[in-house]
C-alpha positions as CSV (number, residue, x, y, z in Angstrom):
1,X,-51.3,-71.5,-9.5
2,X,-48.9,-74.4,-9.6
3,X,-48.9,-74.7,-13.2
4,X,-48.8,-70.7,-13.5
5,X,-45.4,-71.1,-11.1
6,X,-43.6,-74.1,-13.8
7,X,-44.3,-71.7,-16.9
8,X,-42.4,-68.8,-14.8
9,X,-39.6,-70.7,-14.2
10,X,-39.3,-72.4,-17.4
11,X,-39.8,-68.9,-19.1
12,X,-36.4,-67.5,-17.0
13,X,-34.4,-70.5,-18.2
14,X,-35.4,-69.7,-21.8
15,X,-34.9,-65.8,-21.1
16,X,-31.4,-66.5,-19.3
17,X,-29.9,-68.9,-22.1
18,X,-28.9,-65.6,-24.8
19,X,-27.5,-64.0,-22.0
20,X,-25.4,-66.4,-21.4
21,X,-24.2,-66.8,-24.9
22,X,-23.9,-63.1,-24.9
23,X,-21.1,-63.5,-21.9
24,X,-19.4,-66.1,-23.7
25,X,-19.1,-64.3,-27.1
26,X,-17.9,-61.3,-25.3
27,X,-15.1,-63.1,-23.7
28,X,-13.7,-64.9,-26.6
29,X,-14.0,-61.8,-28.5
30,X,-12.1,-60.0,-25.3
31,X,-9.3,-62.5,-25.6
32,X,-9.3,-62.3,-29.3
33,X,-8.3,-58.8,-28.8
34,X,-5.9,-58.9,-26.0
35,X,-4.1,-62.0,-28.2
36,X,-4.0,-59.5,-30.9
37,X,-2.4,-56.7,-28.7
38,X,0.4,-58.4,-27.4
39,X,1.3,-60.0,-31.0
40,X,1.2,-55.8,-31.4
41,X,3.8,-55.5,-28.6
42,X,5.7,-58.5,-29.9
43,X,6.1,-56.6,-33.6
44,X,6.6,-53.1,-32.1
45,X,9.4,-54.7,-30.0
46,X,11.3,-56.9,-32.5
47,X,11.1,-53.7,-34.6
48,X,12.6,-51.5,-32.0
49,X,15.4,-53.6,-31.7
50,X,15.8,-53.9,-35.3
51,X,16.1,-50.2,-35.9
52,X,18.6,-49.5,-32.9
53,X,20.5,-52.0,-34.1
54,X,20.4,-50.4,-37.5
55,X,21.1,-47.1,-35.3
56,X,24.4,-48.4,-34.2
57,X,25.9,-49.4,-37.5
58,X,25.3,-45.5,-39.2
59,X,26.4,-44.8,-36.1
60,X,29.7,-46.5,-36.9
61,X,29.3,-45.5,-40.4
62,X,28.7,-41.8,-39.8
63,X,32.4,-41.8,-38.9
64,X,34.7,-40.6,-41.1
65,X,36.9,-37.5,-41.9
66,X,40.3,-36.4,-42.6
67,X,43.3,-35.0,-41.3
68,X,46.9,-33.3,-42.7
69,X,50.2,-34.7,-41.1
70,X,53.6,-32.8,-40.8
71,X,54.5,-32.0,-44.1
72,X,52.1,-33.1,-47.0
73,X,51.1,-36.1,-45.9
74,X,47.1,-36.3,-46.4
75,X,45.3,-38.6,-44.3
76,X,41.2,-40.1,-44.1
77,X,39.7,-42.1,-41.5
78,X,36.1,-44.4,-42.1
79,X,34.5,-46.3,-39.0
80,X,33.1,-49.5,-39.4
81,X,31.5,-52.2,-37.0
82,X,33.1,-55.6,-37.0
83,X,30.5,-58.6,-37.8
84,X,31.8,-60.8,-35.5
85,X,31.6,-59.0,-32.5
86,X,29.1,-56.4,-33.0
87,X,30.2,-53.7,-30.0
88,X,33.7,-53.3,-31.4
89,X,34.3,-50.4,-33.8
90,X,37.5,-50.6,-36.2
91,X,38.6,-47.1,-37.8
92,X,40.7,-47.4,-40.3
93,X,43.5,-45.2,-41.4
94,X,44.9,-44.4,-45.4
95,X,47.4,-41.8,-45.6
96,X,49.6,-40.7,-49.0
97,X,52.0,-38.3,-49.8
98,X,52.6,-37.5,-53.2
99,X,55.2,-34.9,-52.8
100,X,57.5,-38.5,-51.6
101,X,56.5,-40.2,-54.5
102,X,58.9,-37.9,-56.3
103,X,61.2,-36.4,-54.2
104,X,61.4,-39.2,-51.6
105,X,60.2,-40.2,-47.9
106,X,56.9,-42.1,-47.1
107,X,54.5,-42.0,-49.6
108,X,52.0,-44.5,-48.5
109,X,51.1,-45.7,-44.5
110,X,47.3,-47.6,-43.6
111,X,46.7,-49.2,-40.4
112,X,43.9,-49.4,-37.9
113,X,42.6,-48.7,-34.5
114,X,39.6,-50.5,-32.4
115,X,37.7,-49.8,-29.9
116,X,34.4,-49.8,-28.0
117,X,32.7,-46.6,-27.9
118,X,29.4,-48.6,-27.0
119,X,30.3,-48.1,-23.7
120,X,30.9,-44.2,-23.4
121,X,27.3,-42.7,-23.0
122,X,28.1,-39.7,-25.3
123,X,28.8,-41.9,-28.7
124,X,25.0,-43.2,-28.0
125,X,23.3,-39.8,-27.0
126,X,25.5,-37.7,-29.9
127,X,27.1,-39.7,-32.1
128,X,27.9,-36.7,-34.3
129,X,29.8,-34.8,-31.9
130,X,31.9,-37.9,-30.9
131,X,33.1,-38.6,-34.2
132,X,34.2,-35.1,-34.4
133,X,36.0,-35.3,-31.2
134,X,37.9,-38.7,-32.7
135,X,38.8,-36.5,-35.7
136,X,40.5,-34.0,-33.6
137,X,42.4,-36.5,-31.8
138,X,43.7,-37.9,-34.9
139,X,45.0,-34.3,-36.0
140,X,46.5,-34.2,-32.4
141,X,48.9,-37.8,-32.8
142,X,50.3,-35.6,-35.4
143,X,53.8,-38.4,-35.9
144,X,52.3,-41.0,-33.7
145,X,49.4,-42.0,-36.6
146,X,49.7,-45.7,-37.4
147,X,52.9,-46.0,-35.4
148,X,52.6,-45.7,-31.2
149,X,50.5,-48.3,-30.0
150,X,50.7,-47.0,-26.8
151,X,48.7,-43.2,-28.0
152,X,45.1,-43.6,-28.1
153,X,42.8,-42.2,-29.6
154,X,39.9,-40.9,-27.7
155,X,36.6,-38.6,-28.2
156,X,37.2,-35.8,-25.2
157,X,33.5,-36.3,-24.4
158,X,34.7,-39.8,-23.3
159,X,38.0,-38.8,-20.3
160,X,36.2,-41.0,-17.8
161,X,35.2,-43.6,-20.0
162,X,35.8,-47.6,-19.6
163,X,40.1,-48.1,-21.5
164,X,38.1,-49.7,-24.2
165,X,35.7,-46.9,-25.1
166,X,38.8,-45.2,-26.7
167,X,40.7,-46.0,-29.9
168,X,44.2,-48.0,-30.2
169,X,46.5,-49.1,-32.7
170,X,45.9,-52.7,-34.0
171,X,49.9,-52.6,-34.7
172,X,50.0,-55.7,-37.1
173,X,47.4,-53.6,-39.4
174,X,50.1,-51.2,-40.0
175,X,52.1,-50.8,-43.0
176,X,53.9,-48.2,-44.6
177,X,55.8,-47.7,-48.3
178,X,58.6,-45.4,-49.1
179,X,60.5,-44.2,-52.2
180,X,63.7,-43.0,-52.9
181,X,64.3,-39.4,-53.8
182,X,65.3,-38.4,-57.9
183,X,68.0,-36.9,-58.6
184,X,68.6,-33.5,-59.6
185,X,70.6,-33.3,-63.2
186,X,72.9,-30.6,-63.9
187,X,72.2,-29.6,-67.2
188,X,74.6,-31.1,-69.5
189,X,76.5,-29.4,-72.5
190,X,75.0,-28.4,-75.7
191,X,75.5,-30.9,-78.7
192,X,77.4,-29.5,-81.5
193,X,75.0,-27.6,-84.4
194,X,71.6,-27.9,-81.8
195,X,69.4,-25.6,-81.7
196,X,69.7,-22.8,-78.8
197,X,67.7,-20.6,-77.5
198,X,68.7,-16.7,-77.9
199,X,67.3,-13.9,-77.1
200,X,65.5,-13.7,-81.0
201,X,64.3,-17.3,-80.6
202,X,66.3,-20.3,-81.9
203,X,69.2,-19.3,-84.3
204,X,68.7,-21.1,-87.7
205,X,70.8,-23.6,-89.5
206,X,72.6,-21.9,-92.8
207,X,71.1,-24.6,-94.7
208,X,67.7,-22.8,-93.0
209,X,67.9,-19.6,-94.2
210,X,68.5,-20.6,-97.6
211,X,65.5,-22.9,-98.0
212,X,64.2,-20.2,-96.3
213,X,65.0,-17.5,-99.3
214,X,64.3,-20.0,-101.5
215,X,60.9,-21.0,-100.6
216,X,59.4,-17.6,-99.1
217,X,61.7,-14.8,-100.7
218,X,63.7,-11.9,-99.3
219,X,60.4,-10.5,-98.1
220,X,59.2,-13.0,-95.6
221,X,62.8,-15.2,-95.4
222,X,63.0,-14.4,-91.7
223,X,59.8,-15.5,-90.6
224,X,60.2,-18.7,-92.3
225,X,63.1,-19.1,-91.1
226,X,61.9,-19.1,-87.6
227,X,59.1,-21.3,-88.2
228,X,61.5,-23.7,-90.0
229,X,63.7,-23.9,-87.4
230,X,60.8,-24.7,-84.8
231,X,59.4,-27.3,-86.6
232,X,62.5,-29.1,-87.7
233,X,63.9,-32.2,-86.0
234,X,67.2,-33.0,-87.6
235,X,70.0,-31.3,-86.5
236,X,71.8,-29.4,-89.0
């Protein structure tokens, strides 16, 4: 009976030991897997921050549009984030007028304005319907564009918005160029034996009409004498 008792026990030690292995593979493996999950959470998170940083420069760079000034002064606008300080949004201005560049006036003005829209909650939740806003305030400055400081320019969306969320005039971006008017010519006297214009076309040279003869006979003597009068450069 003794001896029967010492095999028992010695046949539970030898029954325990894989079960005890068992627990200790499971638990590695269990740690395996939670090490694995949170390098998971560690990816998913660097890769959420990468794309709403991506988010918030098309955000910037979804902004753009155009305008019309008094007169025919076109204007465009493009939003870009600054690199060195990654909240702060510079829009920048070109405008031209080409009626100027020929009769006179302005015909060239750039500047820009900054701001940080970061901090008004509609330029995050609908960027696209602030931009539009920005545009509309732009067309609203009508004169002030690129020249009053003081004007800002704000997305209505954004009223009660932190001063920086809107829009003002970096004043040492602006520049302008102007051009002086030309000058209307009266028309000046006719040169002595030029060709003028009457009602029949350009009257011919004498020394014309006879080549004209000459060359093309009585028959057809007028209409080379037209086109021989066209096409000549001398004067007569």
């Amino acid at each position: 009976m003794h001896r029967g008792k010492k095999g028992t026990n010695k046949y539970q030690r030898d029954r325990g030991a894989p079960q005890h292995a068992w627990d200790i593979v499971l638990i590695i493996s269990t740690l395996a897997y939670l090490l694995h999950m949170l390098k998971m959470l560690q990816q998913t998170l660097l890769l959420a921050s990468l794309l709403a940083l991506a988010s918030g420069a098309a955000t910037a760079a979804g902004g753009r549009g155009k305008f019309r000034l008094q007169g025919t002064m076109k204007c465009t606008w493009v939003a870009r984030e600054r690199n060195r300080d990654q909240d702060k949004v510079r829009v920048s201005v070109k405008c031209e007028d080409p009626v100027a560049r020929i009769h006179g006036g302005v015909t060239d003005m750039e500047c820009a304005y900054e701001g940080r829209p970061q901090s008004c909650p509609a330029y995050r939740s609908d960027p696209k319907s602030f931009w539009k806003q920005v545009g509309r305030s732009f067309k609203r400055l009508k004169a002030s564009v690129c020249l009053d400081e003081t004007a800002p320019v704000r997305a209505s969306a954004c009223k009660r918005a932190p001063r920086d969320a809107h829009f003002r005039l970096d004043i040492s971006s602006s520049v302008s160029a102007a051009q002086s008017g030309g000058i209307d010519l009266p028309p000046g006297p006719t040169r002595p034996g030029s060709v003028t214009a009457g009602p029949l076309g350009p009257t011919p040279c004498p020394e014309t009409q006879r080549r004209a003869e000459e060359y093309c006979g009585s028959t057809w003597a007028n209409l080379c004498t037209f086109f021989m009068s066209v096409l000549q450069k001398d004067a007569c």
